[in-house]
C-alpha positions in Angstrom: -2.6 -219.8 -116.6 -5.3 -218.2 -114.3 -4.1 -214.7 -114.0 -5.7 -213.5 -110.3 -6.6 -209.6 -110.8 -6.1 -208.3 -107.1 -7.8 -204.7 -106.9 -6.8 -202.5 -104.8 -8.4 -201.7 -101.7 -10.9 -199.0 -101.8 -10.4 -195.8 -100.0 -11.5 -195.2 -96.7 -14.3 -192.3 -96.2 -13.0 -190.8 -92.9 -16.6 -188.9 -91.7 -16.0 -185.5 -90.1 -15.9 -185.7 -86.1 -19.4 -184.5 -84.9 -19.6 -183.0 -81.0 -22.6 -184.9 -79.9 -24.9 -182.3 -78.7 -26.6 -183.2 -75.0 -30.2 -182.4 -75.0 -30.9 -178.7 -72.6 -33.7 -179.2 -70.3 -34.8 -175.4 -69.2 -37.1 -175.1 -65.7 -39.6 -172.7 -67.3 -42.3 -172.0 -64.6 -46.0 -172.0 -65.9 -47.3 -168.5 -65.9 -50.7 -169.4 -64.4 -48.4 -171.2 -61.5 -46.1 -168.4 -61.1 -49.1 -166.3 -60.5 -51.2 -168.7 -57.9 -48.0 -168.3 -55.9 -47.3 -164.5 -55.6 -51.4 -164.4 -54.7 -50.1 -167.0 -52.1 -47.0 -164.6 -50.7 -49.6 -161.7 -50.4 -52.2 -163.5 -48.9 -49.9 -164.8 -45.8 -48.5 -161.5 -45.5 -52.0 -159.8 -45.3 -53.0 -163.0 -42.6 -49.7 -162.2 -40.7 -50.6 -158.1 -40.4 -54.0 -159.2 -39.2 -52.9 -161.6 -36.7 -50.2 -159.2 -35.3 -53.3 -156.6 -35.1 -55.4 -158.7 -33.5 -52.6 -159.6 -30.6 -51.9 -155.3 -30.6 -55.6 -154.7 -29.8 -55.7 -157.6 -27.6 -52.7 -156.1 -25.5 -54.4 -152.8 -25.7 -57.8 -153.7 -24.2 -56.3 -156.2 -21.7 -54.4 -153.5 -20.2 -56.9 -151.4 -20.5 -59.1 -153.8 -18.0 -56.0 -154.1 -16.3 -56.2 -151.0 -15.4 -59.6 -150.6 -14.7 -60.1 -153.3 -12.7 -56.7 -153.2 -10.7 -55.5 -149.6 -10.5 -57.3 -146.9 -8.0 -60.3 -145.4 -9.0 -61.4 -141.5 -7.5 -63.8 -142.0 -5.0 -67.0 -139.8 -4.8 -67.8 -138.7 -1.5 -71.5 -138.1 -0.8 -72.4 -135.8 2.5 -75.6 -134.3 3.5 -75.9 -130.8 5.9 -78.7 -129.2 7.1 -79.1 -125.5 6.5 -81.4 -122.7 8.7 -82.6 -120.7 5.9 -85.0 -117.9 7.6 -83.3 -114.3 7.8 -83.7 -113.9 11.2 -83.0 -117.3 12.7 -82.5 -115.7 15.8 -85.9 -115.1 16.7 -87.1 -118.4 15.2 -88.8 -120.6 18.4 -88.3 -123.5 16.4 -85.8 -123.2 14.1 -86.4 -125.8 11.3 -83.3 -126.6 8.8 -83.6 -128.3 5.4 -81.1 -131.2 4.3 -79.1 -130.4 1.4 -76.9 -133.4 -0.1 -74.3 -133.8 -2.6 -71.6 -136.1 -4.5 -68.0 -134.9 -4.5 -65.1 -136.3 -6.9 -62.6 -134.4 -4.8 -58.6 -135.5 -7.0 -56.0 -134.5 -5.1 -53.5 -134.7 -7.6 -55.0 -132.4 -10.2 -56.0 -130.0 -7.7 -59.5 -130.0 -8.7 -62.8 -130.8 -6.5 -66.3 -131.8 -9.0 -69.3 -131.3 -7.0 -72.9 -133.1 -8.0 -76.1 -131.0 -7.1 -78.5 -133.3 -7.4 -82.6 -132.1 -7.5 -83.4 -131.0 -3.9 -86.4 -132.1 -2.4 -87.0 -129.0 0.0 -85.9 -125.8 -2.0 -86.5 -124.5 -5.3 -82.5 -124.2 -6.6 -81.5 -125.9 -9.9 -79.4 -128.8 -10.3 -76.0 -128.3 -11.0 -71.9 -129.8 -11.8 -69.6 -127.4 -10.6 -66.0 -127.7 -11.0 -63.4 -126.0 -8.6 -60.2 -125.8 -10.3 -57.2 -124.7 -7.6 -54.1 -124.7 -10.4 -56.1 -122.1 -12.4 -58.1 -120.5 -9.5 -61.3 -121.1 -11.8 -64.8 -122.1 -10.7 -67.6 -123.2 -13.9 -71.5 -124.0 -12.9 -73.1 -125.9 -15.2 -77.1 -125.0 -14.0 -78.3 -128.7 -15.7 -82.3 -126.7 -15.3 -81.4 -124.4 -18.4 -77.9 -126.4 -19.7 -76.0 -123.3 -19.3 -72.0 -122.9 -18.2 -71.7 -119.8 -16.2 -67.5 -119.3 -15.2 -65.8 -117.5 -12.2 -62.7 -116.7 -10.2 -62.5 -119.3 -7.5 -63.2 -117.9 -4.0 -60.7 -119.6 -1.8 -62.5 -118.0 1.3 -65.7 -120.1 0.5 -64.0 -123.4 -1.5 -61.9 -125.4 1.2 -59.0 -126.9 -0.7 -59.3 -130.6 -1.8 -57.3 -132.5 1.2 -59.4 -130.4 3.7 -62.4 -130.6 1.3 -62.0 -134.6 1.6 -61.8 -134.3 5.0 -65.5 -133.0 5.6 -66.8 -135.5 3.2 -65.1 -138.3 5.2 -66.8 -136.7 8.5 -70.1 -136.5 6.8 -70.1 -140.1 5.1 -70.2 -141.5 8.9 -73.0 -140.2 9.7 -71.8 -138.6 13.4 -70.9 -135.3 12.1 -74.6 -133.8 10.8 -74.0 -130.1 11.1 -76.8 -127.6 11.4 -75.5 -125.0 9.9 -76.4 -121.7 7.9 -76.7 -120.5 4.6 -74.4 -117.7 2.6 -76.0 -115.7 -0.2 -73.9 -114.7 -3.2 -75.4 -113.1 -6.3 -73.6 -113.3 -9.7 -73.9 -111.3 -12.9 -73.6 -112.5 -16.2 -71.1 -110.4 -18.0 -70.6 -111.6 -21.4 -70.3 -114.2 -23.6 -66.8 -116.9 -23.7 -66.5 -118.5 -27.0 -63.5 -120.5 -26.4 -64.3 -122.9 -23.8 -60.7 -124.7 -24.7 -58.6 -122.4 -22.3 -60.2 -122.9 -19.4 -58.6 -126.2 -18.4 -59.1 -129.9 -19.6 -61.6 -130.1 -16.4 -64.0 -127.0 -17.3 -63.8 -127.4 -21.4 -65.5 -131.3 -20.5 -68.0 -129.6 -18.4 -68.7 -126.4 -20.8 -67.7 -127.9 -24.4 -70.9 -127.8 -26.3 -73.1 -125.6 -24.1 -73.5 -121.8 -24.1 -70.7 -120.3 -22.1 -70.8 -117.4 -19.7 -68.5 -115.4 -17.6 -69.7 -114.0 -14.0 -68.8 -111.1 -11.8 -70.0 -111.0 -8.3 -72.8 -108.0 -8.0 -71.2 -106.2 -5.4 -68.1 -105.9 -7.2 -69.4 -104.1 -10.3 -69.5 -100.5 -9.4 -73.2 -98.5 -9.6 -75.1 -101.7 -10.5 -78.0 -101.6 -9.0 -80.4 -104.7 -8.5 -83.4 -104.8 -11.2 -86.8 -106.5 -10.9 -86.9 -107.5 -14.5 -83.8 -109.7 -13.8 -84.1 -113.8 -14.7 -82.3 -115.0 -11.9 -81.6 -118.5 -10.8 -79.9 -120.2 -7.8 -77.7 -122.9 -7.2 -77.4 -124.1 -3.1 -73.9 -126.1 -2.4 -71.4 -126.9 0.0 -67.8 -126.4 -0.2 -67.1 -125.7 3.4 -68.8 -126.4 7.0 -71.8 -123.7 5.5 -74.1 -124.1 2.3 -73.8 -121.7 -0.1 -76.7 -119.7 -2.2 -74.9 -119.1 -5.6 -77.8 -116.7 -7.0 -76.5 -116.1 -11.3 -78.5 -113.2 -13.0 -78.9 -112.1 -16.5 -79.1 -108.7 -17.2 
């Protein structure tokens, strides 16, 4: 008889359990990229602080104009008298008087009157910016012939105050009121020298700053100081008042 060999069945090869691993995608950015972008940030920063520059200095200059343009300005007065200048005018037949004119930038509010001497066409007085300073009872000549600032105590009894000062230049500016007046002498004498213009006042440091500084003392207040013919003397004629004034400054 057929014998039938049954083998038996092989063993089974159990394989090891394997966690699948899921691939890892990783963002990494390309240097050359991360780079073009950080120029990028900078640069709109750098446009922004521009931009909000440009709209700062816009809002400065248009209130600037603003205020130019809109708010009230000081007005200059300009005035003209007529002075007798003979000694004895008395005895004159026919007196004859010489016009005299000038600009005034008379502010109230700072207390302070800026007078304009222009070149006068009938006398032989320099040109000259004086400044009248009421808070600190200053006056500063600035002769523009030799460019020198010569400074005094204000004399109230010569220098009306500025409302009263703006009143004559309003009476003069319309013509009507032509005064023929007379003429005051005063003689100054320079003293010695200021250095430091910057204590005078904001007003008389712009007129001075720059320019060789003097300080004044009226001649007849200097005790046994006698007039001298060698003297270089020049002369300044003005109006602060309803008279002109011959402010005569000497160098020793």
């Amino acid at each position: 008889q057929d014998h039938i060999i049954i083998s038996p069945p092989l063993p089974r090869v159990i394989q090891p359990y394997k966690e699948k691993s899921l691939p890892i995608f990783l963002s990494l950015k390309d240097p050359e990229i991360a780079t073009h972008g950080s120029e990028n940030s900078s640069g709109r920063c750098l446009l922004t602080l521009l931009g909000l520059a440009f709209i700062l200095a816009g809002v400065v200059v248009g209130g600037a104009c603003i205020y130019k343009y809109f708010m009230p300005r000081h007005k200059v007065y300009r005035g003209e008298m007529c002075y007798f200048e003979n000694e004895n005018r008395d005895r004159a037949a026919e007196p004859y008087f010489l016009p005299i004119a000038e600009e005034a930038d008379i502010r109230e509010d700072d207390n302070i009157a800026i007078i304009d001497v222009p070149v006068p066409k009938f006398s032989d007085s320099d040109p000259a910016a004086i400044v009248h300073d009421f808070d600190r009872l200053l006056t500063a000549y600035l002769d523009l012939q030799l460019g020198n600032c010569y400074v005094i105590p204000l004399n109230t009894s010569i220098v009306m105050p500025p409302r009263n000062l703006m009143d004559l230049f309003a009476k003069l500016a319309t013509g009507s009121y032509l005064p023929q007046t007379y003429l005051v002498r005063e003689e100054m004498v320079v003293t010695e020298e200021i250095n430091n213009v910057s204590d005078l006042g904001i007003f008389i440091y712009q007129l001075c700053v720059g320019k060789e500084t003097f300080r004044l003392q009226r001649r007849d207040q200097i005790m046994g100081l006698q007039k001298r013919s060698a003297e270089n003397c020049h002369s300044i004629r003005h109006f602060e008042n309803s008279f002109v004034v011959e402010t005569k400054i000497c160098q020793q």
